[in-house]
N, C-alpha and C positions, 0 to 999 in steps of 0.2 A: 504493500500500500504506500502510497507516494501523498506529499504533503497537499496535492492541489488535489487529489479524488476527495482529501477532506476539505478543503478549499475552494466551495463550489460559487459559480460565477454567478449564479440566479440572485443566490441573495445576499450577494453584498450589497451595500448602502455607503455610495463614494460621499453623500451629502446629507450627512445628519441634521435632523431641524431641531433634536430634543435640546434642551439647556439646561438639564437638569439629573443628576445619577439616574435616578428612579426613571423619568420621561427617559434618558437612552436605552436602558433596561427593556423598560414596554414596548419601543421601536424596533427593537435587535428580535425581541421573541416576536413581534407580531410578525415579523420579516420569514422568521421559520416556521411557525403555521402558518401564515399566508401560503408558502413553497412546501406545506406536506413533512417536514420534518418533525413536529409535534402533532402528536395526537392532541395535547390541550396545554392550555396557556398557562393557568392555575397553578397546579402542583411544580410546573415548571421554574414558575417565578419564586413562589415558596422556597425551594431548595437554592435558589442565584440569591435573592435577599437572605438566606439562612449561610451562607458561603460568605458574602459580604458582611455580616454582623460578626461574624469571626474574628477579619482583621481584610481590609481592604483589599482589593484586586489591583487596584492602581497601581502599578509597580514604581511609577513614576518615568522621566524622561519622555512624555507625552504620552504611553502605555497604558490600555488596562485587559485583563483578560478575565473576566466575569465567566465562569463555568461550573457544571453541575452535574450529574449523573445519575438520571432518572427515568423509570417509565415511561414517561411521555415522551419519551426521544425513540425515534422509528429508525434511523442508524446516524451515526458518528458523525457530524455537520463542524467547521469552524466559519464563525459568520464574520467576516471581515468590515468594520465603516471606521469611517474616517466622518470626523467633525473638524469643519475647518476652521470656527470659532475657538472648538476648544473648550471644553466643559469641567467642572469642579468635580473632579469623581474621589473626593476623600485620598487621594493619593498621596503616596509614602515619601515623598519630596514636596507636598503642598502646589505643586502646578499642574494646570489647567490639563487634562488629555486630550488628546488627537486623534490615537491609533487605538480601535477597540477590540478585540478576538474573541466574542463569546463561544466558548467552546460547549457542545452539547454532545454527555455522551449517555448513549442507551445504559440502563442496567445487564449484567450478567453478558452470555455472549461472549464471543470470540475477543481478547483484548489486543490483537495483535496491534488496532489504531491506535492504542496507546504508543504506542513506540515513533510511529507518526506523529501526533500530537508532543512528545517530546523534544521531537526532532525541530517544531517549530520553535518550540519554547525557546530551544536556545538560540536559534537561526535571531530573534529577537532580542539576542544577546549581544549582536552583532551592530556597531550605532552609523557604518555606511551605507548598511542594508535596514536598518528603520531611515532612514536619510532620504534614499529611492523610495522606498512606501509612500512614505509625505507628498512624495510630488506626482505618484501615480495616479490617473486622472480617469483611467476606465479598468473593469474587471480585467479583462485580457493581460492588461498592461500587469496588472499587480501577480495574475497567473503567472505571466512568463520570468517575471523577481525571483517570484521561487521556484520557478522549473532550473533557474540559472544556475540557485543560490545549493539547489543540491542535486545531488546524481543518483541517476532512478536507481542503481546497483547497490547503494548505499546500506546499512544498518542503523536507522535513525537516531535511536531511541537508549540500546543496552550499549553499555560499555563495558567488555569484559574485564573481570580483575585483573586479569595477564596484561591488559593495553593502559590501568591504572600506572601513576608512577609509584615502584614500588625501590625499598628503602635497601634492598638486598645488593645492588650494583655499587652503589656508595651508601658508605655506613658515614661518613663526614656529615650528609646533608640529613637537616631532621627531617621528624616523620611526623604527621598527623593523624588521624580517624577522624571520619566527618560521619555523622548522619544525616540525611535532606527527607524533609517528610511535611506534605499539606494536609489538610483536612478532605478533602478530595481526590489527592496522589494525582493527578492530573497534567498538571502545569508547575506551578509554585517548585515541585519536586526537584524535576531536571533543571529547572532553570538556575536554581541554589548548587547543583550537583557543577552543572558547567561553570559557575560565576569560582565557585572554590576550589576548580581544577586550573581554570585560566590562573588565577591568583597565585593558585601556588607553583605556579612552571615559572612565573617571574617573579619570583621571590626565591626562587632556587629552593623550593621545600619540596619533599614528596609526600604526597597524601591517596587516601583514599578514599572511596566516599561510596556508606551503603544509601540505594534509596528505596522510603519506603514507599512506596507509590503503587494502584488502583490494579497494576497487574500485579503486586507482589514485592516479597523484598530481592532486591536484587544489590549482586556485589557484597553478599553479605560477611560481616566483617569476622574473624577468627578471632579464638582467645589470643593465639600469638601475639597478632597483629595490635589487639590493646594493649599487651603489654610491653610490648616496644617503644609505643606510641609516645612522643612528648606529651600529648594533650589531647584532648579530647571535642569536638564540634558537633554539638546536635543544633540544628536548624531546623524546627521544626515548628509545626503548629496542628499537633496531634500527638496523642500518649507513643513514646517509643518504649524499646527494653533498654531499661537503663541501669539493673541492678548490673549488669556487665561489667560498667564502668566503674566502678567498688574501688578510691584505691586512685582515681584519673583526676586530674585538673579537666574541668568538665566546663569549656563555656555552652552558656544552655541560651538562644537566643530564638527568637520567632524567625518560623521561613523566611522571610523578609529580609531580615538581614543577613543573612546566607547568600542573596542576590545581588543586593546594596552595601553591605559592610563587608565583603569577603574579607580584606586585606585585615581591617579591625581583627576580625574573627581567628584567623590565623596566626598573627601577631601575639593573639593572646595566648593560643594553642600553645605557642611552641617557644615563648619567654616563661610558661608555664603560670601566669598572673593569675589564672580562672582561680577558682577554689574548688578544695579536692571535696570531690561528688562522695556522698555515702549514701548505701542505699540503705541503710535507715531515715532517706530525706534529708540527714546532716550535713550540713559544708562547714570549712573549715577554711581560713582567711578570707581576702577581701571577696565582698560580694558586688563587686562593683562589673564584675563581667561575668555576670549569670542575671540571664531575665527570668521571669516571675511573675505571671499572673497576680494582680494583686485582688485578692480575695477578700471579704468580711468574711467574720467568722460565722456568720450566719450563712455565708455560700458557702462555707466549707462545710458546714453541716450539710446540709441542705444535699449537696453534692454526694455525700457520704450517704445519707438517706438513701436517696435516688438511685446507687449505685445498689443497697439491696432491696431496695422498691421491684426495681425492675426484672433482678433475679428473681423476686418470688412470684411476679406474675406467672409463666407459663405455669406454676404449681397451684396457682390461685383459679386460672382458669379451668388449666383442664380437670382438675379435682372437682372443684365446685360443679361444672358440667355435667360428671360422671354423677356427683353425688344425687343432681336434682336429676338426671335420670333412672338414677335407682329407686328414687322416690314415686317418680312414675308409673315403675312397675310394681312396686310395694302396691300401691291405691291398685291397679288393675287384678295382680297374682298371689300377691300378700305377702308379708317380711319372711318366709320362710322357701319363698320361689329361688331356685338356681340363680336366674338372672338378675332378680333383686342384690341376692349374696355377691353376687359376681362384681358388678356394677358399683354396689357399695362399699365392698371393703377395696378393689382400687382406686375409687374417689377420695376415700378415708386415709387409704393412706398417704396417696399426695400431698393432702390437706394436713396431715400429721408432722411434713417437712417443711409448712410455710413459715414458723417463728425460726427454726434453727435455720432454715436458707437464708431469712432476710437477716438475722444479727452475724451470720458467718459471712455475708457481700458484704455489708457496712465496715466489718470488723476488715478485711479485706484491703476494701477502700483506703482504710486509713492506713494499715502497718503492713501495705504487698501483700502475698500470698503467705507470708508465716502467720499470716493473723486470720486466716481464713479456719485451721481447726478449730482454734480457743472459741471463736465466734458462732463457729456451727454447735461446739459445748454449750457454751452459755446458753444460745437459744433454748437448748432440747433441757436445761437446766432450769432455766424459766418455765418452761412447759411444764415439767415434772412436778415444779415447785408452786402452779397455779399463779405463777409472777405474770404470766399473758402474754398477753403481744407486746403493754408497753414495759414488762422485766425482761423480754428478749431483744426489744431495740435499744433497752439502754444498757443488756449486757453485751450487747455489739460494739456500741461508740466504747465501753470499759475495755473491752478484748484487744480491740484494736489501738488504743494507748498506751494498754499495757504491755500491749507488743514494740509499739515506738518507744518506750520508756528502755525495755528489754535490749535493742537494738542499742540503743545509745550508750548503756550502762556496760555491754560488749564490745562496742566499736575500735576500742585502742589494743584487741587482743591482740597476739603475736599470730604474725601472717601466717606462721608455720600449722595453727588453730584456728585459722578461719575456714579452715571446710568442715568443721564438726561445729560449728554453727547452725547453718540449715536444717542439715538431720539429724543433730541430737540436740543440742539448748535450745534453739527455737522453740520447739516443739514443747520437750520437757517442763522449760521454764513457763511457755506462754501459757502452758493447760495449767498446772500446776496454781501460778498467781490468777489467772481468771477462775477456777473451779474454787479455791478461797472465797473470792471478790462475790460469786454469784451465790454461796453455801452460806456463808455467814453476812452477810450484808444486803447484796443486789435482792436475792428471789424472798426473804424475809420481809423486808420493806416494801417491794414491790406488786407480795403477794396480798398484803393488806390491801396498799393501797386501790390495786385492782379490784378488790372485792368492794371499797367500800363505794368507787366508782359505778358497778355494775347494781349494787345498793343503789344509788340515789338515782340510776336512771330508770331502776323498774318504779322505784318510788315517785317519781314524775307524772304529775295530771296530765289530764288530757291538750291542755291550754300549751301547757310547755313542749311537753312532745312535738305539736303544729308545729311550736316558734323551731322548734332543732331541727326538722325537716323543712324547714323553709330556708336555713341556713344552711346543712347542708347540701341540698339542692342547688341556692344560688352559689356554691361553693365551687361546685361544679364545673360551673357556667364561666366563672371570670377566669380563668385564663387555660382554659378546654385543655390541661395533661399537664398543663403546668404547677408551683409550689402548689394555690388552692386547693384547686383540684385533685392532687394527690393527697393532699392532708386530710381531706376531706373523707376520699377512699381510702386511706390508713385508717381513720377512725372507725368506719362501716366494717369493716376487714377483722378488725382487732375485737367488737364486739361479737360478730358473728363466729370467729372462731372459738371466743370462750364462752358462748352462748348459746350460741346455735341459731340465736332470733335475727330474724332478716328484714326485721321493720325497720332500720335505719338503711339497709342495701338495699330498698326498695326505693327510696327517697335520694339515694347517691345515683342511683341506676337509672327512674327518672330524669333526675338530674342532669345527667351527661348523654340521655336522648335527645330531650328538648330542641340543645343550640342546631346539629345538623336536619333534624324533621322544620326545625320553625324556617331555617335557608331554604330548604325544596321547598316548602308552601309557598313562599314570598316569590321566588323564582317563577312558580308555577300561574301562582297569581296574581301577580303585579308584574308582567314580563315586560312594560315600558322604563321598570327601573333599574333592570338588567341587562347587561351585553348578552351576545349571543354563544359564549364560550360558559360566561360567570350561567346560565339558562341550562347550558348542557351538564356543568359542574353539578348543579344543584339538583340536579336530577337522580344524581347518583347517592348523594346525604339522605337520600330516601333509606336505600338500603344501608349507609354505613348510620342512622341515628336506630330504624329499626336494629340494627345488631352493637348499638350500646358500643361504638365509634366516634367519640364525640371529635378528632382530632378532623373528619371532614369539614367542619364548621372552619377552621384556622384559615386557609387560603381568603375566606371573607372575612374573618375578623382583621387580617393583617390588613388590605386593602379598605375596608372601614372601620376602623377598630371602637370608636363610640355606640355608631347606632348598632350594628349586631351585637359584641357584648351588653352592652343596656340593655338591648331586648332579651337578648338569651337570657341574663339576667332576672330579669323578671318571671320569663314563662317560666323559667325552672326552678326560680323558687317558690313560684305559686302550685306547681306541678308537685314540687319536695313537699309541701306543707299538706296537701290535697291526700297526698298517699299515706300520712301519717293521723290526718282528720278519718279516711277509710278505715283504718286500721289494715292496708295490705301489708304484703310480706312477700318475700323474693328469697327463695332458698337454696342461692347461688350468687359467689360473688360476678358471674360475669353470664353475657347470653342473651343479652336483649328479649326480646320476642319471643324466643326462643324457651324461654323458662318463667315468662310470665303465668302459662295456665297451672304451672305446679308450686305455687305460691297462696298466701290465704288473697280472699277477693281482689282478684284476677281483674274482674271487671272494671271493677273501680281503679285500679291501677291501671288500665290502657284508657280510662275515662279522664283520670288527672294527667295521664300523660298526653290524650290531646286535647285538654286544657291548656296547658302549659306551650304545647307546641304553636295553638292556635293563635296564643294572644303576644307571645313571643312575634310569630308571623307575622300577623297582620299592624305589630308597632313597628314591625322593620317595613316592610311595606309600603305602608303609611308615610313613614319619617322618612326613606330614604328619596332622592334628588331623581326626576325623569333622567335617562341617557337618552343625548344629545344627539 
């Protein structure tokens, strides 16, 4: 594959009119569904503004290369325009861009165009050949650039580690390890890979450089090779392996400046100035050449949450599933049928590893994989001990510090003893002080407290109950998979597993139908306040709110984020309050539609739920502007 089969002449755009990031964005994509490369607009732009919130595309030097890799791409397109004004696109040098490359690549599939799309990346690295671009004046003109600019015979993209320079011919000249890695492995990738190979050939340094990019890791680097290494270079802007580097002067810098700062980057590497990387997260001297996400500790929680949030789902669903189909056959065959037995106990016991899965990710999260047994203890520790859901998430964030504490209080052992670290004190130690922490303190204190929680909400009127279903319903709603919305399904989660009772997950469940059923109505019936993509979109929120998807709704809240959150808002906490005024119940954390008829009144729960959908709809409807 050659760089112009991706570089196709139909839809470039030699004369942009947009003036604004966003308005070039909608210009570039309408350009490839207009020409058949997207199946839809939506999720496309979602994932390009999800790319860009990251950390800019604007490479700078008049550059930007906005790209994505999703579904809706029908095969591998780089869309070429030129803005001859020159537009603000947030770029990493603050000037105006020119030259734009939206790159669109399909999911899954053959990735051999990666290598292609590489191949441009750096071709863009090259400032006599952006020079020519500038002044090309028709597609042709810009095809034949790059028919010039490389040879059809070529290998674009891989760089074998044999063609790396490598440090074994001359031992005088230092050595590097680089890592280059984007959040998409796409572009960002190679371009960091080529910038710190150029770099280092005129600096007389030999390096090498793994990358982690979209087809794989490639070049990847040996223990040898670190340990030879003067220094160490991750370039990156996505999680790499970085316990490797145990032991390295580690600068740790965003992709960006792997492109932009090679010379800095290297400089530092190999005066050895970074600070030495521990992979207990510790460094040691200055931190002046290691970047750093700067976090609240409220994102770091949060983060840590998230991380076993998301491990416990597959166990939350498919158990819960099972379970309310076991329940099915029970009301039809009775609790003693095969199928019931069958049904039941693999639901059960899914559902038996959702405390110990989510406090062994969070525990995880925080102190690497030596904090994953203590965490999966703790959890199955809380369980045992009646400490809950909330004694197993907070013997998670405990497992996992007293794994970083552990790390730290080891870190100066002698090198000769760091390999009986991993598999024997890690281990030993971390169960050891967390099965302490959860036996005498965490599941004691926790098991109270849980009970007296589960106390005051059976003890709850009727009055109150509404007001908590209308909470978390609208909880739901405001920011559809985001903190709310999961804190919300934590709570619902957390009672129903130590309870059984599924009248707050019928209010959460609600809830998070509401925002995509209230988008398809509005679509459906107000279609002059809709495009004709945002009409085809909404059409599909049908089935993704019927199946308790609320994440459909996002592509419209990003695009209007007042009036559809506000509405969804509303329908769904009126919808949340509605199911808890019925008295329904949902006997499954997940399932939409699907597990509604094996829940108490059923009716009344698809009655609140289009309630909630209806008047959601018809506020967005209503309130939103005719298209022009």
């Amino acid at each position: 594959m050659k760089v112009t089969d991706l570089l196709k002449k139909e839809v470039m755009l030699l004369n942009l009119q947009a003036s604004s990031k966003e308005a070039v964005i909608d210009e570039m994509i309408a350009s490839l569904y207009k020409h058949g490369i997207l199946t839809e607009q939506a999720s496309f732009k979602e994932a390009i503004l999800a790319r860009e919130a990251q950390s800019s595309t604007g490479l700078g030097d008049g550059i930007a290369m906005p790209h994505a890799k999703t579904k809706a791409v029908k095969e591998p397109t780089v869309l070429f325009a030129k803005s001859k004004n020159g537009v603000d696109y947030d770029s990493l040098d603050g000037q105006p861009a020119h030259l734009f490359f939206m790159i669109a690549v399909p999911e899954g599939g053959n990735d051999t165009h990666l290598q292609t799309l590489a191949a441009l990346s750096k071709l863009l690295m090259e400032s006599a050949f952006v020079a020519k671009l500038k002044e090309a004046a028709t597609p042709d003109e810009v095809q034949q650039l790059f028919l010039d600019a490389t040879k059809e015979d070529a290998a674009p993209a891989e760089t074998d580690a044999s063609e790396q320079s490598s440090p074994a011919n001359n031992d005088e000249r230092p050595f590097v390890v680089a890592v280059t890695a984007c959040p998409t492995g796409i572009a960002h990738t190679y371009m960091a890979e080529d910038a710190l190979k150029k770099k280092a050939k005129e600096m007389n340094v030999d390096i090498k450089v793994e990358t982690n990019g979209s087809d794989g890791t490639k070049n990847l680097l040996t223990a040898e090779e670190i340990e030879r290494a003067s220094g160490v270079i991750v370039a990156a802007g996505k999680k790499v392996d970085m316990d490797r580097f145990d032991g390295k002067h580690l600068v740790d810098r965003p992709v960006a400046d792997g492109i932009k700062k090679a010379e800095e980057l290297i400089t530092k590497a190999v005066k050895q100035e970074a600070p030495v990387y521990r992979a207990s997260g510790e460094s040691s001297g200055s931190s002046d050449g290691q970047y750093e996400e700067k976090k609240s500790a409220w994102g770091k929680i949060y983060k840590d949450l998230m991380n076993g949030i998301s491990h416990m789902l597959p166990f939350v669903i498919g158990g819960g599933i099972l379970l309310a189909i076991s329940f099915l056959f029970e009301n039809v065959l009775g609790d003693q049928s095969e199928v019931f037995l069958f049904f039941n106990s693999v639901g059960d016991t899914a559902f038996n590893f959702l405390i110990p899965i989510l406090a062994g990710y969070i525990a995880m999260s925080i102190g690497d994989r030596p904090g994953l047994m203590p965490g999966v203890v703790a959890g199955m520790m809380a369980v045992q001990s009646d400490a809950g859901f909330i004694g197993g998430l907070i013997g998670g964030f405990a497992a996992g510090y007293i794994m970083v504490l552990i790390k730290h209080l080891l870190k100066d052992m002698p090198q000769s003893l760091a390999s009986i670290k991993p598999i024997l004190l890690f281990p030993v130690l971390g169960l050891l002080v967390t099965g302490a922490a959860m036996y005498f303190a965490i599941g004691p204190v926790f098991s109270t407290l849980n009970n007296f929680i589960l106390d005051f909400l059976q003890g709850l009127g009727t009055g109150n109950i509404v007001l908590l279903g209308i909470l978390l319903g609208g909880m739901m709603a405001i920011d559809m998979g985001g903190p709310f919305n999961k804190a919300a399904y934590a709570f619902s989660i957390g009672i129903f597993t130590d309870t059984g009772d599924g009248a707050f997950m019928a209010a959460v469940m609600v809830g998070g139908m509401v925002p995509p059923l209230a988008i398809a109505l509005a679509t459906s019936f107000f279609k002059n306040k809709f495009t004709e993509d945002e009409r085809k979109s909404g059409t599909a929120n049908y089935i993704m709110g019927l199946s308790f998807v609320t994440e459909g709704a996002i592509p419209f809240a990003a695009a209007d984020p007042l009036r559809v959150i506000t509405s969804s808002v509303i329908g769904a906490a009126t919808a949340g309050g509605l199911t808890q005024l019925f008295q329904s119940t949902i006997p499954a954390p997940h399932g939409g539609i699907f597990v509604v008829p094996l829940g108490d009144a059923p009716i009344f729960f698809l009655l609140s739920l289009i309630i909630g959908a209806v008047i959601a709809g018809v506020i967005l409807g209503v309130w939103k502007k005719p298209v022009s």
